[in-house]
SETORDO-33418 format. One record per residue (C-alpha): residue in one letter; chain; x, y, z. Coordinates in nm, 3 decimals, always signed. Layout:
residues N
+------+-------+---------+---------+---------+
! rest ! kette !       X !       Y !       Z !
+------+-------+---------+---------+---------+
!    A !     A !       X !       Y !       Z !
...
+------+-------+---------+---------+---------+
end
This chain:
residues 194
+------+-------+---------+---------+---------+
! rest ! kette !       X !       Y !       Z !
+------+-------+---------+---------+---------+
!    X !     A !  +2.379 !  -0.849 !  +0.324 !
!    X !     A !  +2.533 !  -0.620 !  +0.577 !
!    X !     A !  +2.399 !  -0.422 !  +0.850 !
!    X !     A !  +2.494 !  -0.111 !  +0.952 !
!    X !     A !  +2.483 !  +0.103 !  +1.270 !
!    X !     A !  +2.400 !  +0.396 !  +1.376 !
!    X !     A !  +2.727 !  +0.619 !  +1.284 !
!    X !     A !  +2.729 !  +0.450 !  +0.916 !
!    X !     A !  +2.972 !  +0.150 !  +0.995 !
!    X !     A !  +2.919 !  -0.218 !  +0.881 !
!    X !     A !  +2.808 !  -0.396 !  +1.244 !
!    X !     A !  +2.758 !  -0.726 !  +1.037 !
!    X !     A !  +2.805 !  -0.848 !  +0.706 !
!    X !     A !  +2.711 !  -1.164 !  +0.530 !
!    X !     A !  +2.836 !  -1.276 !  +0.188 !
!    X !     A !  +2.470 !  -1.379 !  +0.000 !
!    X !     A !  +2.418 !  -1.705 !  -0.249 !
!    X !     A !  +2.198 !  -1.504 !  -0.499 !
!    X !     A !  +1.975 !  -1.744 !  -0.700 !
!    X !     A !  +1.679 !  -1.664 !  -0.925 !
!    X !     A !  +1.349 !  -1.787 !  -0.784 !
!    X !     A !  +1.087 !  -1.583 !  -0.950 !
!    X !     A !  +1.133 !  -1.393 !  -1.345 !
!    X !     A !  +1.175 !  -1.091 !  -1.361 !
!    X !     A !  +0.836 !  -0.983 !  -1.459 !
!    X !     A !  +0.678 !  -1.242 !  -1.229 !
!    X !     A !  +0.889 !  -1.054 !  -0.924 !
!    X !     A !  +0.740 !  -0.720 !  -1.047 !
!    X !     A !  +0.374 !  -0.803 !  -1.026 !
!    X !     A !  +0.475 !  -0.877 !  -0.662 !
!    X !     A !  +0.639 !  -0.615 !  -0.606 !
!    X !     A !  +0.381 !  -0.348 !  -0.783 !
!    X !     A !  +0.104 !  -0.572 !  -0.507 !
!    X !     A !  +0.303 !  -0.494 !  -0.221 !
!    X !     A !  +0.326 !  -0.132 !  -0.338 !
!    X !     A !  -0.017 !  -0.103 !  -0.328 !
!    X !     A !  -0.033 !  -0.190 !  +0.040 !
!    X !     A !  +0.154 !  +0.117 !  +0.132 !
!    X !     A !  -0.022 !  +0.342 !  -0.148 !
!    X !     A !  -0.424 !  +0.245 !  -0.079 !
!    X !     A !  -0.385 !  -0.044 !  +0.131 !
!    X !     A !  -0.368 !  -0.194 !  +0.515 !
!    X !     A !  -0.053 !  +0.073 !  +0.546 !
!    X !     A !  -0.153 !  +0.359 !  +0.364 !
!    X !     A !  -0.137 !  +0.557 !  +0.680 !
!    X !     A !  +0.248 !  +0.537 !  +0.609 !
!    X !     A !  +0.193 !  +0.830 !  +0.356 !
!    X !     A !  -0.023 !  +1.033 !  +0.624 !
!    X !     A !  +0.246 !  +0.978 !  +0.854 !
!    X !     A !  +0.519 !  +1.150 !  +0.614 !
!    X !     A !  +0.637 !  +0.868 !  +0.388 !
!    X !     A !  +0.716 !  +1.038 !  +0.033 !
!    X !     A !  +0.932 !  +0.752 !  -0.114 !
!    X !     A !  +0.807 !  +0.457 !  -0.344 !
!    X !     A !  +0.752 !  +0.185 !  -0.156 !
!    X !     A !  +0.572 !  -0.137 !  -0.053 !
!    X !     A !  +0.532 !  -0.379 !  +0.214 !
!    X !     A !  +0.275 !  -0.629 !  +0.449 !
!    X !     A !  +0.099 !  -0.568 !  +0.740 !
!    X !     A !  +0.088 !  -0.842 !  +1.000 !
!    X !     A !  -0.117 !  -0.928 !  +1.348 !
!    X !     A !  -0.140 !  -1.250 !  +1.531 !
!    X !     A !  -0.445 !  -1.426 !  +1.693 !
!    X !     A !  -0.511 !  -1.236 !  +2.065 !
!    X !     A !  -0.323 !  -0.960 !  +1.914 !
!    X !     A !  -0.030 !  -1.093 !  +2.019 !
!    X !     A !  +0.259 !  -0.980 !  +1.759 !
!    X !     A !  +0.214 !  -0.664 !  +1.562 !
!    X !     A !  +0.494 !  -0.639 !  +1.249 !
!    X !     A !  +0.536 !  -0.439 !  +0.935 !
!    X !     A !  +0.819 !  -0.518 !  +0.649 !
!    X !     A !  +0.839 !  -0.288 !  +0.406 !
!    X !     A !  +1.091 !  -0.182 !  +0.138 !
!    X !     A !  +1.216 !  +0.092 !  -0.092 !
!    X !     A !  +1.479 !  +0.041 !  -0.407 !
!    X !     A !  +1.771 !  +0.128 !  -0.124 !
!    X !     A !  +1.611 !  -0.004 !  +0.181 !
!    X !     A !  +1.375 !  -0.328 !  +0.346 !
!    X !     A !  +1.368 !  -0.300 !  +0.715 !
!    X !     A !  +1.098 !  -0.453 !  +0.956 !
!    X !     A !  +0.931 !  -0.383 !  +1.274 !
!    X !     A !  +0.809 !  -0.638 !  +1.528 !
!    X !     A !  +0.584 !  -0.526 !  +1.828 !
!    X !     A !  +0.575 !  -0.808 !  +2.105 !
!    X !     A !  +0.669 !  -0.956 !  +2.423 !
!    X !     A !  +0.922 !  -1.185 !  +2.495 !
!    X !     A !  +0.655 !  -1.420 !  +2.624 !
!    X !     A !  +0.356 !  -1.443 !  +2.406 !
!    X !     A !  +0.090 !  -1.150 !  +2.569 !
!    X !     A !  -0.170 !  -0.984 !  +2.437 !
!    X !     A !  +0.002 !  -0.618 !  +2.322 !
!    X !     A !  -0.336 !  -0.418 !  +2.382 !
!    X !     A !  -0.711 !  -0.403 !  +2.215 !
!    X !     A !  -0.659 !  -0.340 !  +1.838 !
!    X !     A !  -0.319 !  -0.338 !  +1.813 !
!    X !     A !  -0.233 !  -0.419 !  +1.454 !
!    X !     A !  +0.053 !  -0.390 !  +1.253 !
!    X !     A !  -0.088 !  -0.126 !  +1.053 !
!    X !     A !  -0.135 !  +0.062 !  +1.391 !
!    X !     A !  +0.166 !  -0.021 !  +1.612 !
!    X !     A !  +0.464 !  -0.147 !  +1.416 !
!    X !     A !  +0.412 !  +0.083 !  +1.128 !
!    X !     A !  +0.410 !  +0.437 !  +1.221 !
!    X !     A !  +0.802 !  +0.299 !  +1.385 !
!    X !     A !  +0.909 !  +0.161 !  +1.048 !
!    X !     A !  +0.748 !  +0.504 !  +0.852 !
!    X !     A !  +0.944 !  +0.674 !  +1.059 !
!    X !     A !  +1.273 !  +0.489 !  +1.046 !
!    X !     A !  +1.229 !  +0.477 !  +0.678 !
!    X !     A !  +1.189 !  +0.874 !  +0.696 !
!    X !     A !  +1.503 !  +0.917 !  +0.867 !
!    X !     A !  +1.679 !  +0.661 !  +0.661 !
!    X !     A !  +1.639 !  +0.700 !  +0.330 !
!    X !     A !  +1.768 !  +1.066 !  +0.363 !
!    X !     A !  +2.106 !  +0.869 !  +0.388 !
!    X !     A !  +2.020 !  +0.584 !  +0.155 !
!    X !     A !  +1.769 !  +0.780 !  -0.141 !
!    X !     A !  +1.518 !  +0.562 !  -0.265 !
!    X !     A !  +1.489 !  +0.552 !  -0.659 !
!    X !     A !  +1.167 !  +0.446 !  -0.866 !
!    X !     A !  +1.068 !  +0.066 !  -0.932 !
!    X !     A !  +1.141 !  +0.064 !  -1.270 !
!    X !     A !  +0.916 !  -0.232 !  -1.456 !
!    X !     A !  +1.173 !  -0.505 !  -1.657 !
!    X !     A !  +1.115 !  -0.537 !  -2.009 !
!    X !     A !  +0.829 !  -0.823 !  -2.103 !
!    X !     A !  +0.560 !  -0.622 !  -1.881 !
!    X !     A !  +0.291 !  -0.408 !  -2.050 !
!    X !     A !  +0.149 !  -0.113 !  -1.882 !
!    X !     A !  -0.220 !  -0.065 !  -1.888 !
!    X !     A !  -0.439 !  +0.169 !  -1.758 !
!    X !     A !  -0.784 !  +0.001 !  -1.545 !
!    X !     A !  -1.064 !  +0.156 !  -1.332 !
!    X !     A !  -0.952 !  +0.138 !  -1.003 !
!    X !     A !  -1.333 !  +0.061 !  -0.898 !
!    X !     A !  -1.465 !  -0.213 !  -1.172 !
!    X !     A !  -1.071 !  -0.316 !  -1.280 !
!    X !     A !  -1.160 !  -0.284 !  -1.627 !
!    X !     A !  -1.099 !  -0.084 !  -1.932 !
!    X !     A !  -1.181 !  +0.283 !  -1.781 !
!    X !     A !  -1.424 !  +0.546 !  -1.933 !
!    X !     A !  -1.403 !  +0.926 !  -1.922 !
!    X !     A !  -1.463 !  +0.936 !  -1.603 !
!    X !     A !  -1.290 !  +0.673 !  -1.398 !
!    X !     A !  -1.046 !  +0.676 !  -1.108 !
!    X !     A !  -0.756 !  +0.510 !  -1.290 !
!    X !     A !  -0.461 !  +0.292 !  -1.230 !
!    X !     A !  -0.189 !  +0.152 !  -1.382 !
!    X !     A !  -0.130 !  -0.261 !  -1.354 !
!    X !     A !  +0.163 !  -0.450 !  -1.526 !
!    X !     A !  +0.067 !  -0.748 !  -1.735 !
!    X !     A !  +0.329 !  -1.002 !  -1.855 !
!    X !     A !  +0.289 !  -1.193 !  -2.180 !
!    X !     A !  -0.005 !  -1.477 !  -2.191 !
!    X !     A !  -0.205 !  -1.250 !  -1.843 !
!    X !     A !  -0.575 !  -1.173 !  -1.972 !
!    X !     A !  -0.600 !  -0.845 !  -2.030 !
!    X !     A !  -0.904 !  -0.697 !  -1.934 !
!    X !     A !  -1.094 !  -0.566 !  -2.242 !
!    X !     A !  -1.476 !  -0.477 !  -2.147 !
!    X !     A !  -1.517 !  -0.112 !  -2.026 !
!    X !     A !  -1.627 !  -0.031 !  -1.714 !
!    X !     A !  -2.006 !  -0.018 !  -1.659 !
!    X !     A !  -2.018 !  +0.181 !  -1.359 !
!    X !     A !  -1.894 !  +0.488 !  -1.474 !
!    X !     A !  -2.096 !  +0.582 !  -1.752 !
!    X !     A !  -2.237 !  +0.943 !  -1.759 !
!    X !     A !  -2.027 !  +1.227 !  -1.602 !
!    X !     A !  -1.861 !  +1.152 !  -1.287 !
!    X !     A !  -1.866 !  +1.484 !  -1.141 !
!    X !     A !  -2.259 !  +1.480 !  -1.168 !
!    X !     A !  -2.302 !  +1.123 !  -1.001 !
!    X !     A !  -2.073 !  +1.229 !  -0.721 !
!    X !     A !  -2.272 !  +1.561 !  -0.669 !
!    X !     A !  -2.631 !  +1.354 !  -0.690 !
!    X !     A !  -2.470 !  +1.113 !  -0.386 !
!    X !     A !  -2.366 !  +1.402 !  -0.192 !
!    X !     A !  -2.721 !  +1.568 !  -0.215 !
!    X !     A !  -2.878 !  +1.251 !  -0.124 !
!    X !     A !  -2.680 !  +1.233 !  +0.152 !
!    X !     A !  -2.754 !  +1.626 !  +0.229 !
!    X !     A !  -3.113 !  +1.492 !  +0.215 !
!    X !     A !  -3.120 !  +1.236 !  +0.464 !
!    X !     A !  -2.946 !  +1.419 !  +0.710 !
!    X !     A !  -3.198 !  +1.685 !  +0.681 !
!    X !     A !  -3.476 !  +1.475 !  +0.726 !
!    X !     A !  -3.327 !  +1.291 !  +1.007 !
!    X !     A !  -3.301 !  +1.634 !  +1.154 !
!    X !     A !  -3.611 !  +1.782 !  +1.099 !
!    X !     A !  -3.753 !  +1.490 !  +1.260 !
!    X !     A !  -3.546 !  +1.542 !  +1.548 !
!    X !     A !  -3.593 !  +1.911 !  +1.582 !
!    X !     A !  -3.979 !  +1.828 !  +1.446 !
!    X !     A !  -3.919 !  +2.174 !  +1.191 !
+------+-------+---------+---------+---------+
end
């Protein structure tokens, strides 16, 4: 482990003991959760906020709002961000990680990982790829927002299809949409009495 400052050069380094605690595809699954916290999670407002790379990470706030902290990761880089006082204070109303600590580490990763590129999180061998609704997480129809989840050998695979999005997507969407229309017409109307 070595850290590095702001002109390049190793400030601190620290020969690691490296020892296997998790199998490979085991550490994947993990990995592929954590992604989803920056992709359509607590931190998606990392990729709003100008984060292109692959990467993952967890959110974190304390009772009384109290500490706010992101860690996150790329394949080059893991860096966190803790928002506190030295003596335990309430930061401010609503002040979650999500909110205070990561837009800092978004940005820091920006900046960083023009200097350290981040790759893609390649899956080990022993994983299978497969393809779910990202609304029932089952086998998708025609129409379903899809996915893509990593099983290892002896996971159950899901194998009914999703019920929810039988029929044309497209139509069901446009049907919501005009019941919504609806209802704020009415509303109106009976505001306006027209």
């Amino acid at each position: 482990m070595r850290i590095l400052d702001d002109g390049g050069a190793t400030a601190y380094e620290n020969p690691l003991e490296l020892r296997r605690v998790l199998s490979e595809p085991v550490a994947f699954q993990a990995l592929t959760m954590l992604r989803d916290v920056v992709d359509m999670g607590t931190a998606a407002s990392a990729r709003s906020l100008g984060l292109r790379i692959p990467a993952g990470g967890k959110t974190g706030t304390t009772d009384e709002f109290k500490d706010a902290w992101f860690v996150g990761f790329s394949t080059s880089v893991v860096a966190g961000v803790w928002v506190g006082f030295d003596q335990p204070a309430t930061i401010g109303r609503e002040a979650y990680g999500a909110r205070i600590a990561l837009p800092i580490w978004a940005e820091f990763m920006r900046r960083t990982t023009r200097a350290l590129p981040a790759g893609q999180f390649e899956p080990p061998a022993g994983l299978r790829e497969v393809e779910l609704c990202r609304v029932s997480y089952l086998r998708p129809v025609e129409n379903c927002p899809t996915y893509v989840e990593y099983f290892k050998q002896g996971d159950e695979v899901p194998s009914r299809l999703c019920p929810i999005h039988r029929g044309n997507f497209k139509q069901e969407a446009r049907k919501v949409l005009n019941d919504i229309l609806s209802g704020i017409g009415r509303k109106l109307r009976g505001i306006f009495k027209w």
